[in-house]
Steps between C-alpha positions, in 0.01 A plus 500: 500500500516598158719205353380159483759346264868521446735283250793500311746391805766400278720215554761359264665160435820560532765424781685871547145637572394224724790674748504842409361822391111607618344211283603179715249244616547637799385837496215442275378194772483802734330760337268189359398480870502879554257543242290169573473607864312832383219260308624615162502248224902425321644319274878432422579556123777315285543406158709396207756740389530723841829370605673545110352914479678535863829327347524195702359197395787309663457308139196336626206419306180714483301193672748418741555849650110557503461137686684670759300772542216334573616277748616804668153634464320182647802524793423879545143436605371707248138349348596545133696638231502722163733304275502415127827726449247780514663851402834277386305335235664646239760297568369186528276568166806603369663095511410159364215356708528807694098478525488178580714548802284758603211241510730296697521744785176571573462074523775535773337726697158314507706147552642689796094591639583881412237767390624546165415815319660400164573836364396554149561904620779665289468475137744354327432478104303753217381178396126422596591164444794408697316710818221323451640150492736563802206569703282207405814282646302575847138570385444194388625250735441812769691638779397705849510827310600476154587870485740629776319816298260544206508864435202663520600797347647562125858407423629903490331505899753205595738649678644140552624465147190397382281174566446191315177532438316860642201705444500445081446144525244446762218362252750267346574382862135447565444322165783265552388438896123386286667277232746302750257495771789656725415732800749739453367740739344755264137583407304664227312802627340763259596853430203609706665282840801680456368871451310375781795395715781787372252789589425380881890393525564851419218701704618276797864590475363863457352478824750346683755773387302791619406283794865422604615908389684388176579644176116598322359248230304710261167328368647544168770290597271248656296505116828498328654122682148362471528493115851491471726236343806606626644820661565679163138550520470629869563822648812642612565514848710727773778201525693674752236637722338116468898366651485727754114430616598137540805604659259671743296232537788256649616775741063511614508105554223441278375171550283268304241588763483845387458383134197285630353812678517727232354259262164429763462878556487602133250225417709204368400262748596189259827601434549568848386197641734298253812680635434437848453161407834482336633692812352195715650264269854639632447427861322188440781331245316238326629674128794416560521164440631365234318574178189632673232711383223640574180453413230778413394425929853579522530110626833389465574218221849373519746217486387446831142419494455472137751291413628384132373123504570476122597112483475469112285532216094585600632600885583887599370798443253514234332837356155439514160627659479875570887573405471323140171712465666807539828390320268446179314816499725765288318748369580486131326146509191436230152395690334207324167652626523809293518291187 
């Protein structure tokens, strides 16, 4: 009960691994169902460039060998897919109109009625400008998840190579979501939300550690993530006595019920009560249809019963009442009523 979520079965385009090795259709199909059987959320992942860094492209195009991925996807019963050449895009950034075939992948996979998280995740360029105009490939005209991963952390935190766009550019982000009118699934808060937040993440995971007989969390520690940018400005901690307490923790058969416990008896009801809720979410399935959601009821919005009805210009999804409200309010902007 502690993992809702799993992703990155990889499949590849190309016929020698269609028949053998670990990564055939085959065995992903299974543990697809394996997984999906459990109530936990997957996605397949593919992308430009995956079959050329294994050495066998079969001399197949980029396009052509990730078409065939995601058939095997939609064949494999799997809800969705990570593609958009994802950790490979250095290679396809690396070729003429590599970018553009990029863009032409993640159309694929919604042609094909595919959750698409169009990955934008692993950087690929120093340039501001070159990350910045790859992305906006799928912000504007918009995809299920335009990030398969924004980072919420700074770059020298990744430990996935780094992110396209991360913790550095999250007013930019929210800027850009205000002057294209795009819900790109951020939102301004203020500094005094997120001291807010940080400081009862921490206490909670403080208590929930004791509770459970981990490794101790110092209130220093607690004061030092609250404020922190990154973890060059937390405190060190015991890494090999915190391995071994998780360690521990498997060999207990700690569930996600004894997270929710913990949480209620130290006085973090809220929390609590949003865990179980995920926890029901498992048995009851809903999430994992295709693109789904859920909503702050934890309601599920997906392909399903909230479709795309987007039949041209003026139809679709438009920003607008509570969303757009929110989407305009950065903090940095000037009140007319103070002039």
């Amino acid at each position: 009960g502690l993992t809702t979520y799993a992703e990155t079965l990889s499949v590849y385009g190309t016929e020698k691994v269609f028949v053998d090795g670990d990564d055939t259709p085959y065995s992903k199909a299974f543990l697809n169902s394996a997984y999906a059987s459990r109530g936990l959320k997957v996605r397949f992942s593919s992308g430009a460039g995956s079959e050329a860094l294994m050495g066998s492209s079969e001399m197949k195009s980029m396009l052509y060998l990730e078409c065939r991925c995601l058939y095997v996807t939609k064949g494999a019963g799997s809800q969705g897919t990570q593609n958009g050449s994802v950790s490979c895009i250095g290679v396809a950034a690396s070729v003429p109109s590599g970018i553009r075939e990029v863009m032409g992948e993640n159309l694929v996979a919604a042609l094909l009625g595919l959750e698409c998280a169009s990955s934008n995740d692993q950087s690929f360029s120093n340039s501001d400008m070159r990350r910045t105009a790859r992305t906006m490939l799928q912000f504007m005209p918009g995809t299920d998840f335009i990030f398969s991963g924004y980072a919420a952390e700074p770059n020298y935190d990744n430990m996935f190579a780094g992110s396209n766009f991360d913790a550095e550019d999250f007013d930019d982000y929210n800027v850009i979501q205000r002057d294209m009118q795009v819900d790109g699934g951020l939102r301004p808060v203020t500094e005094e939300e997120v001291i807010r937040v940080r400081r009862e993440a921490g206490k909670a995971v403080q208590a929930v550690f004791k509770a459970l007989g981990l490794t101790e969390i110092t209130d220093e520690q607690v004061e030092a993530v609250t404020y922190a940018h990154g973890s060059k400005d937390t405190l060190k901690r015991d890494t090999a006595s915190d391995i071994m307490a998780a360690d521990d923790m498997m060999k207990r058969g700690i569930t996600g019920i004894d997270v929710v416990r913990a949480l209620a008896e130290n006085g973090y009801e809220e929390i609590a009560k949003r865990i179980l809720e995920m926890l029901k979410q498992r048995v009851i399935g809903d999430y994992m249809q295709t693109a789904a959601i859920l909503d702050e009821q934890f309601h599920v919005m997906s392909g399903v019963n909230t479709p795309n009805n987007y039949m041209g210009p003026g139809t679709g999804y438009r920003v607008d009442g509570k969303r757009w409200e929110e989407i305009k309010a950065i903090p940095h902007r000037i009140d007319i009523n103070e002039f």
